[in-house]
C-alpha positions as CSV (number, residue, x, y, z in Angstrom):
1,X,-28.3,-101.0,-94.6
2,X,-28.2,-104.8,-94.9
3,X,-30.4,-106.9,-96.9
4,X,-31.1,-109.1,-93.3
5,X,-32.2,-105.8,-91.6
6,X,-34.0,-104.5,-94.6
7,X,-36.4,-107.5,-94.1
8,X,-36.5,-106.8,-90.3
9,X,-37.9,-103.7,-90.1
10,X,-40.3,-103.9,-93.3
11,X,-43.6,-102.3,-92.0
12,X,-45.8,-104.2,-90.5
13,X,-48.6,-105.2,-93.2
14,X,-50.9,-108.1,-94.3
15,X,-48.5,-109.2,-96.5
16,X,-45.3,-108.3,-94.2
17,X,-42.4,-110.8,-94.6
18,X,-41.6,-112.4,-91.6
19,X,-38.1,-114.4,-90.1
20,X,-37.8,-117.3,-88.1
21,X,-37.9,-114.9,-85.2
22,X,-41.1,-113.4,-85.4
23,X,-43.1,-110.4,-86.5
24,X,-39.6,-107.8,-85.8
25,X,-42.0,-104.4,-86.6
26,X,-43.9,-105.6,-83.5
27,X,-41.2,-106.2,-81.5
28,X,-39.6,-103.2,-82.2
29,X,-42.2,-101.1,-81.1
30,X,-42.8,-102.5,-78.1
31,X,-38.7,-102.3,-77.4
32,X,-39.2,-98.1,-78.4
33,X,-42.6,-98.1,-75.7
34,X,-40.3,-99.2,-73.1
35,X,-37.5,-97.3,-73.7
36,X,-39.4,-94.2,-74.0
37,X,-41.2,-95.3,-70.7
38,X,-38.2,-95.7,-68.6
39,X,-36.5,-92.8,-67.9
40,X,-33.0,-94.4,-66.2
41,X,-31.2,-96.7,-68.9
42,X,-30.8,-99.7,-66.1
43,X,-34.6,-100.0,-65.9
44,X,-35.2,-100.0,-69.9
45,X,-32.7,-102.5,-70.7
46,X,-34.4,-104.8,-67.7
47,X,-37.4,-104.6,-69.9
48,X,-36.0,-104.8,-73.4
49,X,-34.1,-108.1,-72.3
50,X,-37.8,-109.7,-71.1
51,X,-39.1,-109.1,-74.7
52,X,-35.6,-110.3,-76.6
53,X,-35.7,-113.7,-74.4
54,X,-38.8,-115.0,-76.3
55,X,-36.8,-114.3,-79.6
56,X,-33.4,-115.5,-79.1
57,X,-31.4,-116.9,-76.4
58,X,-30.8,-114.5,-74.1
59,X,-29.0,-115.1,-70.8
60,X,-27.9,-111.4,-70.2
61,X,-28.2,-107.7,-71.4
62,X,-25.2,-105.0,-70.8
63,X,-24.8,-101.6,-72.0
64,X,-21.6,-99.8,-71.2
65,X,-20.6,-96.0,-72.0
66,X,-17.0,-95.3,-73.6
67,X,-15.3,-92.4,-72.0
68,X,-12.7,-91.1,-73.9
69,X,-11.1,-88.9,-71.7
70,X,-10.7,-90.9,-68.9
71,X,-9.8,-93.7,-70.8
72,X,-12.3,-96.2,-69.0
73,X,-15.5,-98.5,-70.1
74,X,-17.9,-98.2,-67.6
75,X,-21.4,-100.5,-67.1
76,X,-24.5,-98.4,-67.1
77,X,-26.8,-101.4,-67.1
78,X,-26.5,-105.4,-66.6
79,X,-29.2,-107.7,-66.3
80,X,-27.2,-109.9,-64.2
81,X,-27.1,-107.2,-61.5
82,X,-29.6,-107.3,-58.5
83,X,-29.0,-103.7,-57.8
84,X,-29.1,-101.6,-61.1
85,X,-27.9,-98.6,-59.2
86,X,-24.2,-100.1,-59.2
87,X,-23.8,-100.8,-62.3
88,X,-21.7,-97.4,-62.8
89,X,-19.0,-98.9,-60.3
90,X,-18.1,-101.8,-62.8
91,X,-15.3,-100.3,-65.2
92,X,-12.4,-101.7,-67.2
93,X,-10.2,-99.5,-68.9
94,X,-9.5,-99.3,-72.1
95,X,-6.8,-97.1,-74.5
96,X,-7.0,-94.7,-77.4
97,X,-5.8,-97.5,-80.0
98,X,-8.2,-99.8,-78.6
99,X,-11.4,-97.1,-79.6
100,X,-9.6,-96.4,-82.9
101,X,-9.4,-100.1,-83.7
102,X,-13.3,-100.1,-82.8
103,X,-13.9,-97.6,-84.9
104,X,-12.2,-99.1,-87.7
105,X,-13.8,-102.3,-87.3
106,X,-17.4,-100.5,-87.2
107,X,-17.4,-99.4,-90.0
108,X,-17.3,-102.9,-91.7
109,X,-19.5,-104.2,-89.4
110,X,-22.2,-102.7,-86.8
111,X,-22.7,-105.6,-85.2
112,X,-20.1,-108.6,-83.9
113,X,-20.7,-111.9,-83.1
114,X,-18.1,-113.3,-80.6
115,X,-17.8,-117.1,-80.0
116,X,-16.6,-118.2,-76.8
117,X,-12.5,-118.0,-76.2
118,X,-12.6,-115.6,-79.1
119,X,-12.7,-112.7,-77.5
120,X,-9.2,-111.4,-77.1
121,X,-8.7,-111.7,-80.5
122,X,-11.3,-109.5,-82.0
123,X,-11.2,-105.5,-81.6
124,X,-14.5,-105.3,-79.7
125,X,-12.7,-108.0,-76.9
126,X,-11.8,-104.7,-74.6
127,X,-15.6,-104.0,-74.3
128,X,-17.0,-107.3,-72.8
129,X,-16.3,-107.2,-69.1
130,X,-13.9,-110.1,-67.6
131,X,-17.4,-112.3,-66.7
132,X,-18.8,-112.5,-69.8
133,X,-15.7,-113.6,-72.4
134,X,-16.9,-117.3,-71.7
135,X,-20.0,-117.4,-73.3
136,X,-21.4,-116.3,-77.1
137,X,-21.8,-112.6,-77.6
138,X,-23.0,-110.2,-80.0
139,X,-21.7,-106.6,-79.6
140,X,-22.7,-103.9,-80.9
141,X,-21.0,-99.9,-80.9
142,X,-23.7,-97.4,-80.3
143,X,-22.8,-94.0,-82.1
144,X,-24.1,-90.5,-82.5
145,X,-23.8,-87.6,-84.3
146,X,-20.7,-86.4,-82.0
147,X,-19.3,-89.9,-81.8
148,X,-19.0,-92.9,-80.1
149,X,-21.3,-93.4,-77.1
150,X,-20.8,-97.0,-75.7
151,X,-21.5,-100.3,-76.7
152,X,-24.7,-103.0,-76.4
153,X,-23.5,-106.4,-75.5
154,X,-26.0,-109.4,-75.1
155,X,-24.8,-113.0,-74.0
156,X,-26.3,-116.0,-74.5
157,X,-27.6,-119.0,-72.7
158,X,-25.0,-121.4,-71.2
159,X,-24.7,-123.9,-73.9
160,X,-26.4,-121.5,-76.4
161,X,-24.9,-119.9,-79.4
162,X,-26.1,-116.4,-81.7
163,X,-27.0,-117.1,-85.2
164,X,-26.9,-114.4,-88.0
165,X,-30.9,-113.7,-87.4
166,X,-29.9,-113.2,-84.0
167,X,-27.0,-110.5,-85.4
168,X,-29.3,-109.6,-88.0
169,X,-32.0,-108.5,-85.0
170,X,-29.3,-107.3,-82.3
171,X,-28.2,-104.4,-85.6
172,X,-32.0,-103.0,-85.5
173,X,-31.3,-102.8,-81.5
174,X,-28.4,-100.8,-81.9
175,X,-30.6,-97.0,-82.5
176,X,-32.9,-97.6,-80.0
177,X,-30.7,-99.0,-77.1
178,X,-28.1,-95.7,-78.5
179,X,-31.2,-93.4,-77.7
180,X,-31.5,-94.7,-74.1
181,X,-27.8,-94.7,-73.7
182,X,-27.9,-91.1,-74.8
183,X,-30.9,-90.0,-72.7
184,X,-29.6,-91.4,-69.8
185,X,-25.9,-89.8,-70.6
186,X,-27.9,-86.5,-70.5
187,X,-30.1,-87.1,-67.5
188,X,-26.8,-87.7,-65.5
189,X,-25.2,-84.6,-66.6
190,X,-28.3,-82.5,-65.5
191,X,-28.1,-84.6,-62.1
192,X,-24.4,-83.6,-61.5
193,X,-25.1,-80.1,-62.6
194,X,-27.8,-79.9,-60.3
195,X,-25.9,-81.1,-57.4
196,X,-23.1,-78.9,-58.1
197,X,-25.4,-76.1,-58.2
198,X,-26.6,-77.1,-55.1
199,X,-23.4,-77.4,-53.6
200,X,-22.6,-74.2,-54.4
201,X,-25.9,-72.9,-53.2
202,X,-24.8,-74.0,-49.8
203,X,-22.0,-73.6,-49.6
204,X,-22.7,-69.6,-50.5
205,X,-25.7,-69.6,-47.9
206,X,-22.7,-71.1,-45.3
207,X,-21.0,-67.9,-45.9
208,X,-23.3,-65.6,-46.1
209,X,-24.8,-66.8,-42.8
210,X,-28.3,-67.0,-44.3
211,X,-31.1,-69.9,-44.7
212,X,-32.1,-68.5,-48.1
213,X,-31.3,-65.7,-50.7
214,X,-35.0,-64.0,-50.1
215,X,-35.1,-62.5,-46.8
216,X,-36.9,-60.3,-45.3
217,X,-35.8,-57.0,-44.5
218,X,-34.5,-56.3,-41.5
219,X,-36.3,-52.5,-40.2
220,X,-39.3,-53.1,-43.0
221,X,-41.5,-52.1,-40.2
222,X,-39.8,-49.1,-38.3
223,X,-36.7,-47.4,-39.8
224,X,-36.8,-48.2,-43.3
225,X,-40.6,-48.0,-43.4
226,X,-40.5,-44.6,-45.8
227,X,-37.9,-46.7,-47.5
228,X,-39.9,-49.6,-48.2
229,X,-42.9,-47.6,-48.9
230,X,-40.9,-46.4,-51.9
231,X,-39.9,-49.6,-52.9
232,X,-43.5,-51.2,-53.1
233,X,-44.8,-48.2,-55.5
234,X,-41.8,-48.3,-57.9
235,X,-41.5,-52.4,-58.3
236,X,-45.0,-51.9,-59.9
237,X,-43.4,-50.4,-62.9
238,X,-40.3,-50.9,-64.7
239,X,-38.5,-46.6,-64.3
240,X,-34.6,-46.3,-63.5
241,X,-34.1,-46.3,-59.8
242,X,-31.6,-44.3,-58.1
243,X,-30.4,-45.6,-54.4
244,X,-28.4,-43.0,-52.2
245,X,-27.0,-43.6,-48.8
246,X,-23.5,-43.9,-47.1
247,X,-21.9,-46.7,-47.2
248,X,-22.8,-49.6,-45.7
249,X,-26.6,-48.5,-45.6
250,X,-27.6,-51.7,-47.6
251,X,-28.4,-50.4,-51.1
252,X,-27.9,-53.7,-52.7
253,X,-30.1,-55.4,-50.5
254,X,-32.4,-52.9,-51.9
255,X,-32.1,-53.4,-55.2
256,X,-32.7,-57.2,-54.6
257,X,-35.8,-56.5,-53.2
258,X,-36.9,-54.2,-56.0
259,X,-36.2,-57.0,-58.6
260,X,-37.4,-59.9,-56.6
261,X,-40.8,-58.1,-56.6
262,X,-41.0,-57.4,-60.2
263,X,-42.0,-58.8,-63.2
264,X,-38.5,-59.6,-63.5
265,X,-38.2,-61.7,-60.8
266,X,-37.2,-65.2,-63.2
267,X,-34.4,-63.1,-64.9
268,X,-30.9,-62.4,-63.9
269,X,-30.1,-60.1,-60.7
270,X,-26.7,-58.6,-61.7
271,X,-24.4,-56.3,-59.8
272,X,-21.1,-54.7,-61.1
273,X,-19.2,-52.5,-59.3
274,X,-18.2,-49.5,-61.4
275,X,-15.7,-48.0,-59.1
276,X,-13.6,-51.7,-58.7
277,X,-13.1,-51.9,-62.7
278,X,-10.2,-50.3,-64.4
279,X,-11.3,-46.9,-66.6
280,X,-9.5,-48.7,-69.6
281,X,-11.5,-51.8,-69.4
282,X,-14.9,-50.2,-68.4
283,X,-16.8,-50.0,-71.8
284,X,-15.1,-54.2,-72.1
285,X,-16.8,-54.9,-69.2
286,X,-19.8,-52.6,-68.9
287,X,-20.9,-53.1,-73.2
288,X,-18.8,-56.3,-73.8
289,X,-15.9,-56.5,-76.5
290,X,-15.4,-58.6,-80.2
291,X,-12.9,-60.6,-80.8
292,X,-9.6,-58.8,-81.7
293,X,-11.0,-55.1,-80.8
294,X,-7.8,-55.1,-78.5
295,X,-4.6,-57.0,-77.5
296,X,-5.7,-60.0,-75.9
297,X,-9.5,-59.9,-77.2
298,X,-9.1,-63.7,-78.0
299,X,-13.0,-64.2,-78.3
300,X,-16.0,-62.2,-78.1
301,X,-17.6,-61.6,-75.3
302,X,-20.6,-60.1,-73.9
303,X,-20.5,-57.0,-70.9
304,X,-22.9,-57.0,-67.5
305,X,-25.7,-55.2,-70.0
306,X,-26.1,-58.3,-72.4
307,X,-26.2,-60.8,-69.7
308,X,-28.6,-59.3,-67.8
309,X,-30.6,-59.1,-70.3
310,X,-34.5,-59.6,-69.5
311,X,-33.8,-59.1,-65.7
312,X,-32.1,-56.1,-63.2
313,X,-28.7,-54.7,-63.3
314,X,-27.5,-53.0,-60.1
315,X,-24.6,-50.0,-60.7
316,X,-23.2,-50.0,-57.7
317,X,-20.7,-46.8,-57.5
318,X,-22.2,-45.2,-60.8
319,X,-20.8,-41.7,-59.5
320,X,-17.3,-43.4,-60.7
321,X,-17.9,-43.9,-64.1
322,X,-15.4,-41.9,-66.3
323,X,-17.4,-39.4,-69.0
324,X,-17.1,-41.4,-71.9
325,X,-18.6,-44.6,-70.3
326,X,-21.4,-42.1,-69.0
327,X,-22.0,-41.1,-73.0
328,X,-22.8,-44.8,-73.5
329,X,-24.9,-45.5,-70.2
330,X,-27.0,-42.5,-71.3
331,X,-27.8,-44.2,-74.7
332,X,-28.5,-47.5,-73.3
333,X,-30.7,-45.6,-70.9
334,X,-32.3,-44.1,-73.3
335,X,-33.2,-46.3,-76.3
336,X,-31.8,-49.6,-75.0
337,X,-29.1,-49.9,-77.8
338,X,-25.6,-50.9,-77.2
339,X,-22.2,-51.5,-79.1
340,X,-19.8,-53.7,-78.0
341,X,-16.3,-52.3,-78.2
342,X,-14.9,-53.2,-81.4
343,X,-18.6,-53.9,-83.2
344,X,-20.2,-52.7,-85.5
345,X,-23.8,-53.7,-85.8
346,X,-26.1,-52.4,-82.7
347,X,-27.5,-55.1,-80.0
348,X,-30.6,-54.4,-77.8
349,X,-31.5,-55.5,-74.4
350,X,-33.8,-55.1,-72.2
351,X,-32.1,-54.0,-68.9
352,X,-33.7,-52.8,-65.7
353,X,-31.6,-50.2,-63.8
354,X,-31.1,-49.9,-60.6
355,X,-28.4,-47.5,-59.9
356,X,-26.6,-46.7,-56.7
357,X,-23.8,-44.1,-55.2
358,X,-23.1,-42.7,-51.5
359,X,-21.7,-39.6,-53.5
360,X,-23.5,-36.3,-54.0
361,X,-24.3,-36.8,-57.6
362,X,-26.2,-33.0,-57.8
363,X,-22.5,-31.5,-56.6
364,X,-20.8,-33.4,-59.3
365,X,-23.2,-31.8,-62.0
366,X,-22.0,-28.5,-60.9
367,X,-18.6,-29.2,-60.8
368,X,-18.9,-30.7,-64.4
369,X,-17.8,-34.4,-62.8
370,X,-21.1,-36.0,-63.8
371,X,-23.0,-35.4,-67.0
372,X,-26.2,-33.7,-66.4
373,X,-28.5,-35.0,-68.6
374,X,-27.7,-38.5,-67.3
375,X,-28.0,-37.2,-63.6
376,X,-31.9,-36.5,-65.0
377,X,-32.0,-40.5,-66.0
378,X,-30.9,-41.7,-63.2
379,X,-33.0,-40.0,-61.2
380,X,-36.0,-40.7,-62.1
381,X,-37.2,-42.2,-58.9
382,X,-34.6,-41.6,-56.1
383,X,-34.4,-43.7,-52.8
384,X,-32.7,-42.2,-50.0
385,X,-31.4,-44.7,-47.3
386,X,-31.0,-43.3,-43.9
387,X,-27.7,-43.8,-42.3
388,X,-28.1,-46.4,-39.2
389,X,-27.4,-43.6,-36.8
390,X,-30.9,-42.0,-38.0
391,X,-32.7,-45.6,-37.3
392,X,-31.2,-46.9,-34.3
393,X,-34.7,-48.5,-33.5
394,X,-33.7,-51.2,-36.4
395,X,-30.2,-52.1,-34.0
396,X,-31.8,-54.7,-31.7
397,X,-33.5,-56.6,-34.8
398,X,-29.8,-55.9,-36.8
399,X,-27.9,-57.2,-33.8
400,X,-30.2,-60.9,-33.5
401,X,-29.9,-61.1,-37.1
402,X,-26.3,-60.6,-37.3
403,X,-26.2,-63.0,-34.1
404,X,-27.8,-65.2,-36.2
405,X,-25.6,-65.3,-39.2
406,X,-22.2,-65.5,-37.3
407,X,-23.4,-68.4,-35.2
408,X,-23.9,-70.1,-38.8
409,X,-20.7,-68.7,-40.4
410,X,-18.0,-69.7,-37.6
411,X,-20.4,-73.1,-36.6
412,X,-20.6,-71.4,-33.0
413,X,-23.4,-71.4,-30.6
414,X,-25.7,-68.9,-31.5
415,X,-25.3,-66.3,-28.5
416,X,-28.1,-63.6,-28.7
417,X,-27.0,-59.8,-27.4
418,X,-28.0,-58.9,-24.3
419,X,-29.6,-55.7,-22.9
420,X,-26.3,-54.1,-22.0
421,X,-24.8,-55.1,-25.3
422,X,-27.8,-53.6,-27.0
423,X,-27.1,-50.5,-25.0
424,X,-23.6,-50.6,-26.2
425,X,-24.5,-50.7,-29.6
426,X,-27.2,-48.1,-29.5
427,X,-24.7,-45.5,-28.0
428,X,-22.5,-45.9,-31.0
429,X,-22.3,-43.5,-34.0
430,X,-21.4,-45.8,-36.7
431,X,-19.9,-44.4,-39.1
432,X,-19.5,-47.6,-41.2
433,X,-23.3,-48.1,-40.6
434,X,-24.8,-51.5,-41.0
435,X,-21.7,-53.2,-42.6
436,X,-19.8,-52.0,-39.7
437,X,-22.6,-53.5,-36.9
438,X,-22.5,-56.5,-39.1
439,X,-18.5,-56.4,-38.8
440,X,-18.6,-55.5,-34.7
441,X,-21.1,-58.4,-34.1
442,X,-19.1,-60.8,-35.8
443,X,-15.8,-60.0,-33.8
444,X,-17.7,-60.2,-31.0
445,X,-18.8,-64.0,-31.5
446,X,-15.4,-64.6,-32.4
447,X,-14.2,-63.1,-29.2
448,X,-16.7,-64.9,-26.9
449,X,-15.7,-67.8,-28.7
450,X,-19.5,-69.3,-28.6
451,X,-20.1,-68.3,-24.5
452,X,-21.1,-64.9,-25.0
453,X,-20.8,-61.8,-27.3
454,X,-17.9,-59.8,-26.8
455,X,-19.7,-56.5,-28.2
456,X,-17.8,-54.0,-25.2
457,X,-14.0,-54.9,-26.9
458,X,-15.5,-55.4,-30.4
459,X,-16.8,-52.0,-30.1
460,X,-13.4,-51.0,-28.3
461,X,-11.5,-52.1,-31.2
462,X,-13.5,-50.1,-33.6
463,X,-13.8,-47.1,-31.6
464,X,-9.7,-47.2,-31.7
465,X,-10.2,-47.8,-35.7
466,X,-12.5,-45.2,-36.1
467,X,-12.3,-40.9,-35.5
468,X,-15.7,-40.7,-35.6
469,X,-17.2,-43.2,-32.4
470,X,-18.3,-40.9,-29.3
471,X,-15.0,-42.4,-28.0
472,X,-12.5,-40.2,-29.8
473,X,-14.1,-36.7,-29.1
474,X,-15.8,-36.5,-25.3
475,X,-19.2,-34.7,-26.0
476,X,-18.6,-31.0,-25.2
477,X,-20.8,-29.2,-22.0
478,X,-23.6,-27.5,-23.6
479,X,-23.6,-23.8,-22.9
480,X,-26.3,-22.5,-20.2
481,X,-29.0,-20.8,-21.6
482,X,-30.7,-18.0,-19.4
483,X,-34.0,-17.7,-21.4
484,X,-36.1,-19.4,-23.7
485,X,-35.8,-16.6,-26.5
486,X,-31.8,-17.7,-27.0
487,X,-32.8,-20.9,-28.1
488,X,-31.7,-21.2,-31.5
489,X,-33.5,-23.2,-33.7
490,X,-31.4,-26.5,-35.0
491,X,-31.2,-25.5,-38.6
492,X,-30.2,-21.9,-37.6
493,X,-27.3,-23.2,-35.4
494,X,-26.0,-25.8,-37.6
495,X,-25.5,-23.3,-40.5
496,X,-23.9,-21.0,-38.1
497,X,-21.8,-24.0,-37.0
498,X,-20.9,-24.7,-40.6
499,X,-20.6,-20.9,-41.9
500,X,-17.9,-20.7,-38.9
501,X,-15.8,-24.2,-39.9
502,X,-16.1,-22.8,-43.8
503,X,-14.5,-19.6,-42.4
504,X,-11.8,-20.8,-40.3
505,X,-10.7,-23.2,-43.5
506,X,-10.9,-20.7,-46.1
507,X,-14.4,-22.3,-48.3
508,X,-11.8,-26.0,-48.0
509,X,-14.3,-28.6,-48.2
510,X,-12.1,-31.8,-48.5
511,X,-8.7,-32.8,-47.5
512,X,-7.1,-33.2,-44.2
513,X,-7.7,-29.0,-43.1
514,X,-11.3,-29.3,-44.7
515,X,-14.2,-27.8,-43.1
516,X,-16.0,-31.7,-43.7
517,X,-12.5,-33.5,-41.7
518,X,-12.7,-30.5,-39.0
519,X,-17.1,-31.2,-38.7
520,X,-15.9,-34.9,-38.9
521,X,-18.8,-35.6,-41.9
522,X,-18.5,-36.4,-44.8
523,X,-17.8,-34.0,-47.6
524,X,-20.7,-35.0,-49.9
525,X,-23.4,-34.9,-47.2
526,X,-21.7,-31.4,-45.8
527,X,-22.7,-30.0,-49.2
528,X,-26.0,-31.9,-48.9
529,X,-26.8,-30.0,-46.0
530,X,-24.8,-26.5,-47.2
531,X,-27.7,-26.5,-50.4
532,X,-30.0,-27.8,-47.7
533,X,-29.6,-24.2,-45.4
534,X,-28.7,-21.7,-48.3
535,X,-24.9,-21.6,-47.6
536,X,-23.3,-19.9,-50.6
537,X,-20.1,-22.0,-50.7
538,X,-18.4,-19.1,-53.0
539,X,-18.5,-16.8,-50.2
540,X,-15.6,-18.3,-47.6
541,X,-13.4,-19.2,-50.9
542,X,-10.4,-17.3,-51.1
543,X,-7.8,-20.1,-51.9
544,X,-10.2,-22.4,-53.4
545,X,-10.3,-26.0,-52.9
């Protein structure tokens, strides 16, 4: 430090040496008051020039940021501006040997005072802007522990010129204007992060054809009432939940519910996919990996477990995890320790899960697909989600909201169904459940092009798509019954029904001559419903699957 700023900043005492500018320890805290009382840099140098006029003489006040990688100076804050706000429009550009000569220069000297004309010839020349060359000028580089920030610059008076009190005074300026500078560097980054995140935000809502992210569940009230019910007794605590349905029933939506109602609510909501990754990159994904554990490990990195951490992690598929990925699910399940692949030291989290399939995890156990002792963790609190076939109360609500959502996705009128397209839809078996009405409604805006829904070709065009709409098989003429006593009951005749398919394919469940393709259902929920009504699969085998 200089023997001129040593006497500056002495503490302010009885006996405090003073300069011929005035009690500096005073002056300096008032210059840190307004800094810290300003949040935007514009406003505190404003404030800080008001007190530096009564000391020296000050015509104007600049600070301008140095960014590297763009190679431009650009002015954060000016005094001679009426409208602070565009200060950030003013830049000048400036190249790499210019900064390195600053640098150099620096560190001789924190603080340089340029005369009039002189400007061009001295290093910290490419930092004054084009205006202010004509008059005297101290400038100083504002640093920080990662580098160069920018630089202060103050003019003086027409007529006026900077003495070395004046430099002397403008080097104890040089922290605190550094610390605005710095503040304000940060406050824009959070404000551009923000926006982004915004933008993105909306941008997501755009195509999800939603308002917001929390929404309320469409069928709370009528079909998915049991399910719901569920739902508000098991977000009370923290247990593993288990969702089963078809696909397309809405078992992440859910989850999301679960979560958003739980103590975990501020944490991270993660989903992963376990059928859509690779088996040879499931534990990298699932458990994260260190760096070098395998070709192309370039740095370490943490799995779905670690970074959802604290919050909820949906398994969607977890019926497709290969065996030795379930060996390490069942330990994370079970004492919350994990190793990444290629680690050797343990790591613990703290990991709600919500696990999901639409296959028939009990039939798995017995076939020795699906570890049993994991099937018991998992299914500690099972949801069942009722295909949409079994709620077709919930299709007029589905149908508005879906309305809804593709009037905002395609920026179309919104068109709401009609009667006769809501008797459309309810006639339908969908197979593809609500994905699929979601799907239907959306070609049907498309197709009506904003005038109407086209639900009768939509559901045309899916009926072609799809063996298992009413349109592909004409329902058969029930056979006359001549007395009440040959009514079957409906259990009893659909395990005859079954026992017969199971007979004419020889005990095949799956495949293209399966009993499940000839009952068109699907093979998990035929052996649902074969445990279900005591069928003793075994019995029709003669060929085996």
């Amino acid at each position: 430090m200089s023997e001129g700023r040593r006497k500056l900043v002495k503490a302010d005492t009885s006996e405090a040496e003073t300069s011929p500018l005035g009690p500096t320890h005073d002056l300096l805290l008032r210059i840190w008051q307004e800094i810290c009382g300003h949040v935007e840099i514009a406003e505190s140098t404003a404030a800080i020039a008001r007190l530096l006029r009564t000391v020296m003489p000050l015509q104007r006040a600049i600070v301008r940021q140095i960014d590297r990688q763009r190679g431009v100076v650009e002015t954060w804050a000016d005094t001679a501006l009426a409208e602070p706000g565009g200060a950030a429009a003013l830049r000048t550009a400036v190249s790499s040997d210019q900064v390195q000569r600053l640098e150099d220069a620096w560190r001789k000297q924190p603080v340089r005072c340029l005369t009039p004309g002189a400007a061009r010839e001295d290093a910290a020349g490419c930092l004054l802007p084009a205006d202010a060359e004509s008059a005297s000028s101290l400038v100083g580089l504002l640093t920080a522990p990662g580098g160069f920030l920018g630089a202060m610059i103050l003019t003086a008076a027409s007529g006026e010129r900077f003495t070395p009190e004046h430099a002397a005074l403008a080097e104890t300026l040089l922290e605190p204007f550094a610390a605005a500078l710095e503040n304000d560097q940060r406050l824009r980054e959070m404000a551009a992060l923000r926006a982004a995140a915004e933008a993105d935000k909306e941008s997501l809502l755009h195509r999800l054809g939603r308002k917001e992210f929390v929404e309320s569940v469409v069928g709370a009230e009528a079909g998915l009432r049991e399910v719901m019910e569920r739902v508000d007794l098991v977000t009370r605590s923290d247990v593993t939940v288990l969702l089963l349905g078809q696909t397309g029933t809405g078992k992440e939506v859910i989850a999301r519910v679960i979560h958003t109602h739980s103590s975990r609510a501020p944490h991270a909501f993660l989903r992963v996919n376990c059928g859509a990754i690779p088996p040879e990159l499931i534990d990298s994904e699932l458990f994260g990996h260190e760096r070098g554990a395998f070709t192309g490990a370039s740095e370490t990195r943490p799995g779905w477990f670690e970074r959802a951490d604290g919050g909820t992690l949906l398994l969607d598929e977890v019926g497709e995890l290969p065996p030795a990925a379930q060996v390490r699910l069942l330990r994370v399940l079970q004492d919350g320790w994990l190793e990444r692949v290629g680690g050797r030291q343990p790591i613990h989290v703290d990991v709600r899960i919500v696990a999901a399939t639409h296959r028939d995890l009990g039939a798995m156990v017995t076939e020795g697909r699906f570890r049993e002792d994991l099937w018991y963790r998992l299914a500690v609190f099972p949801i069942f989600l009722p295909p949409l076939r079994q709620r077709r109360e919930d299709i007029p609500a589905l149908a508005v909201h879906f309305a809804h959502r593709a009037a905002v996705r395609f920026s179309l009128p919104l068109v709401l169904p009609s009667d006769d397209d809501i008797a459309l839809l309810s006639e339908y078996s969908w197979p593809g459940n609500i994905r699929e009405l979601g799907a239907v409604i959306d070609r049907a805006a498309i197709l009506g092009n904003g005038e109407r829904l086209e639900v009768g070709p939509a559901l045309g065009l899916s009926a072609q798509q799809t063996p298992t709409s009413p349109a592909a098989d004409p329902p058969a003429r029930p056979r006359r019954l001549d007395s009440f006593a040959q009514i079957l009951p409906l259990d009893e005749a659909m395990k005859q029904h079954i026992e017969a398919a199971l007979t004419v394919t020889q005990g095949r469940i799956e495949g293209r001559r399966g009993a499940a393709a000839a009952l068109k259902i699907n093979p998990h929920t035929l052996r649902a419903r074969m445990r279900k009504l005591g069928i003793d699969w075994n019995a029709f085998r003669q060929n085996g699957e």
